[in-house]
matplotlib code that plots the C-alpha trace (Angstrom):
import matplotlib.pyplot as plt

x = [-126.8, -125.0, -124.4, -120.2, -119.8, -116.7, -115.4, -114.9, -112.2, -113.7, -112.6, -112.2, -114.9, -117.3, -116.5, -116.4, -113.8, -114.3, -111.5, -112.6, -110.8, -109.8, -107.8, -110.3, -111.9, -115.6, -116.6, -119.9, -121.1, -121.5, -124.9, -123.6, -123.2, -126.9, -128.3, -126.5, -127.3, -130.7, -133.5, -130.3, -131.8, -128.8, -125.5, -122.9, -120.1, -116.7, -116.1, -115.2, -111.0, -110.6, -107.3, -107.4, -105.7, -106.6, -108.1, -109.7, -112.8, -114.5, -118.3, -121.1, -124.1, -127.1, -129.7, -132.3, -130.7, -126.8, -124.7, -121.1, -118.2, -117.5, -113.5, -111.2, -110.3, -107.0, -104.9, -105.9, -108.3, -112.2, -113.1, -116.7, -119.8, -123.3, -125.2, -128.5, -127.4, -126.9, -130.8, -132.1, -129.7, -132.7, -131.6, -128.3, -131.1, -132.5, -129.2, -125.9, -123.8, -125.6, -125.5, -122.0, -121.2, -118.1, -115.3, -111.4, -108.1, -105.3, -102.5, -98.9, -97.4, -100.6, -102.4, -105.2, -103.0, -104.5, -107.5, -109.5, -110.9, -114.6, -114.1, -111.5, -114.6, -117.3, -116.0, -115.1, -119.3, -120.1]
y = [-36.6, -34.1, -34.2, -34.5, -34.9, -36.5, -34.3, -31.5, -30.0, -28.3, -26.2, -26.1, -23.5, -25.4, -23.9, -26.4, -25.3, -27.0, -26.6, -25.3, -27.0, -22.4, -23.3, -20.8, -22.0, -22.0, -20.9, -22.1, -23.4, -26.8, -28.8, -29.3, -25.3, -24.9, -26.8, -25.9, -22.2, -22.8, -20.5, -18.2, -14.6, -12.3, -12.8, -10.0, -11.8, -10.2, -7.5, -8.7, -7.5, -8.0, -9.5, -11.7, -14.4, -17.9, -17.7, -13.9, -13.1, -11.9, -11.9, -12.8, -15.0, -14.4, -16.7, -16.3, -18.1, -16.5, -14.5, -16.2, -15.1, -16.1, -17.1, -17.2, -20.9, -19.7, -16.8, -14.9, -12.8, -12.5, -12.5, -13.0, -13.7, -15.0, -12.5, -14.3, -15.3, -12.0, -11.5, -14.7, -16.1, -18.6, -20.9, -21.8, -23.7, -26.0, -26.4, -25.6, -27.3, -25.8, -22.4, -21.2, -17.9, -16.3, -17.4, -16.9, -16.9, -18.2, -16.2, -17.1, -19.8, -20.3, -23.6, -25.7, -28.6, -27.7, -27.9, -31.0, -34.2, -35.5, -38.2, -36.3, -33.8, -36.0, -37.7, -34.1, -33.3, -36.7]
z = [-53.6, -55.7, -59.5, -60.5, -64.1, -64.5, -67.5, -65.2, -62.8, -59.2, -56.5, -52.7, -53.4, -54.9, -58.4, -61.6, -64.3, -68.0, -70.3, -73.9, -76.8, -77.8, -74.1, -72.1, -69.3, -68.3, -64.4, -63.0, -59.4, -58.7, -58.1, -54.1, -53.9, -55.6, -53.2, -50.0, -50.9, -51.4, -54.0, -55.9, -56.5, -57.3, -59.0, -59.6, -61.7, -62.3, -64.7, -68.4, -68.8, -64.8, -64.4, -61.4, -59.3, -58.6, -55.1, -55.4, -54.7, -57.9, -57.5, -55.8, -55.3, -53.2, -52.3, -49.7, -47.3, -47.6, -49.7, -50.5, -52.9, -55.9, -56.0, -59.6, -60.2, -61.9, -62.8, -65.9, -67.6, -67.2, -70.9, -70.8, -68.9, -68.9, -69.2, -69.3, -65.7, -64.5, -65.3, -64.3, -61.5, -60.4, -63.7, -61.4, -59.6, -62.5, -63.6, -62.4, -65.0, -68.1, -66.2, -66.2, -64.9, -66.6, -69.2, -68.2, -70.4, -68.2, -67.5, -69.1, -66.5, -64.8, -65.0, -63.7, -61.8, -58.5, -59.5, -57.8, -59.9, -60.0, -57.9, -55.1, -55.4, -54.9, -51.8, -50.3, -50.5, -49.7]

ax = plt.figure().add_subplot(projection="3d")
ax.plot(x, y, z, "-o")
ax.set_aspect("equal")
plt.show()
């Protein structure tokens, strides 16, 4: 059974989103995508200043079992990301919530409506 903290939004994508009280946005995997992936041994995130749409396909994560995409949550601006990832993708493993992957400013007009609840999410993995 997968881990869904309730205090977080998700994505079709498997993506959780946490809202930051400075209104950026924090970008990790979730605990189902961890596992369905399998031992993670390469992430390439998206470049810091990247503009990019909700729905693009900004980096990637490699396991041994598969290689999948890494898709923008929302509209906005890449403004950071974890670099200590980068180095050590395997961490996604032990933890995918305290791992997160990249940090995103929205774009004016663009929100986080679509965005799916805990418990929506947890019964789409289930």
């Amino acid at each position: 059974m997968s881990n869904v903290p309730n205090d977080l939004k998700y994505t079709e994508e498997h993506e959780w989103v946490r809202a930051e009280t400075d209104g950026t946005l924090t970008v990790g995997i979730t605990d189902h995508a961890q596992q369905t992936l399998g031992d993670i041994v390469f992430l390439e995130p998206p470049e810091v200043g990247s503009t990019v749409s909700a729905g693009d396909a900004i980096g990637v994560i490699e396991s041994v079992k598969a290689a999948s995409s890494i898709y923008s949550p929302v509209s906005g601006e890449v403004i950071e990301i974890n670099t200590a990832i980068v180095s050590a993708p395997d961490v996604v493993n032990s933890d995918a919530y305290a791992s997160w992957l990249f940090k995103i400013r929205l774009a004016e007009g663009a929100s986080t409506d679509h965005l799916i609840d805990a418990p929506t999410y947890a019964k789409q993995i289930d």
